[in-house]
N, C-alpha and C positions, 0 to 999 in steps of 0.2 A: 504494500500500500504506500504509495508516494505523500509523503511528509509533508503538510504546507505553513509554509509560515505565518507567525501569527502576528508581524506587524504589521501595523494597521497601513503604513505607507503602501508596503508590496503588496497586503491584498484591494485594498481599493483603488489602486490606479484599471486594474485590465480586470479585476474581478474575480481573482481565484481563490476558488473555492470546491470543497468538494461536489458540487452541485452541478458544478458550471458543464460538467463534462460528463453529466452520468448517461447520457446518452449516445457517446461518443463511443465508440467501439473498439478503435484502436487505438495503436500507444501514442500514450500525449505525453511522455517523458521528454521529449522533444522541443513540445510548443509550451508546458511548462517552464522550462530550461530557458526557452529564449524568452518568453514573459519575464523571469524573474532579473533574466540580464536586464532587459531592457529596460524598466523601472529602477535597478543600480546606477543604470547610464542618465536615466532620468531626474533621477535625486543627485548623480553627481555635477549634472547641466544646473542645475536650480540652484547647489550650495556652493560651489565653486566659486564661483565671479564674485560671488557677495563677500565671500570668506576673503578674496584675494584684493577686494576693494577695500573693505575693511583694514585691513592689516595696510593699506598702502596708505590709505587714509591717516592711520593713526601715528604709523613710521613720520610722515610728513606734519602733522602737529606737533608731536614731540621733536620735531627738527633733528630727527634721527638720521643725517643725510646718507654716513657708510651704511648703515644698517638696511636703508629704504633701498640704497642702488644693489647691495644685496638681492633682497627681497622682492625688488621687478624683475631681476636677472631671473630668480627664479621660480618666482610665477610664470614669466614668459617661455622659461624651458619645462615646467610642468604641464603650461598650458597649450603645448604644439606636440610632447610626448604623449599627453591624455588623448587629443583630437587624431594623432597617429595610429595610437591602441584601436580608437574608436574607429575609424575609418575599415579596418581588416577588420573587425567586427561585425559591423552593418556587413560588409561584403562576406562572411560566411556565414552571417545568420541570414542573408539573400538566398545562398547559393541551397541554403537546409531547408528554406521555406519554398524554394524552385522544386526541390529532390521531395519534398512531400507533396507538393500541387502534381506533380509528375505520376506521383505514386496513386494519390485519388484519381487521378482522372486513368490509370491502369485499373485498377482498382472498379470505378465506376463503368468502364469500357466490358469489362468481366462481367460484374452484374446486367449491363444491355446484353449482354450475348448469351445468358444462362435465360434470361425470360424470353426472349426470343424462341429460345430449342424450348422454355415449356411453351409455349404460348404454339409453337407449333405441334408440339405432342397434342395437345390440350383439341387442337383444331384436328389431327389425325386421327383421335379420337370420338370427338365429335360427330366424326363424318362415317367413320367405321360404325356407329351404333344406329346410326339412320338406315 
């Protein structure tokens, strides 16, 4: 049974919950997985800049001048390594949400082709009893 978390952030952005999929048949360990990334990435778009404004802010009252040209340097190199992480990111959570869209519509292609052959049993039948 897949485990879900109980803060209240990750469950109310996308909704997960055990409900949300009890209809769902196949494995959602997957689309869990990239729900949960992607509210990580979420909260860390939202807390960042502010965090990183803050602190620059307050460097620059206190006339902290070494300390502030520190502290843009390295905002600036957190803030182009974070956006770099994130970029490969979106692109293989693209490439897993292509491989599962891929997968349903095999998946779906299956199912047309099983009611088809009954749908024609069904009519072979039919005609055979007349």
């Amino acid at each position: 049974m897949e485990t879900f978390w109980t803060n209240s952030f990750i469950n109310s952005e996308f909704n997960i919950s055990k409900n949300r999929f009890k209809y769902y048949k196949g494995d959602i360990t997957v689309l869990i997985k990239i729900i949960k990334e992607a509210q990580w990435w979420i909260l860390a778009a939202r807390t960042a800049p502010f965090v990183a404004l803050a602190l620059l802010i307050s460097f620059d009252y206190l006339n902290l001048t070494k300390l502030q040209e520190t502290a843009t340097i390295a905002v600036i190199i957190s803030f182009i390594t974070i956006s770099v992480f994130w970029w490969w990111w979106a692109i293989y959570r693209i490439i897993d949400i292509v491989k599962t869209v891929k997968k349903s519509q095999e998946n779906f292609e299956e199912i047309k082709s099983n009611i088809r052959e009954t749908k024609k049993i069904f009519n072979e039948q039919d005609s055979s009893d007349r």
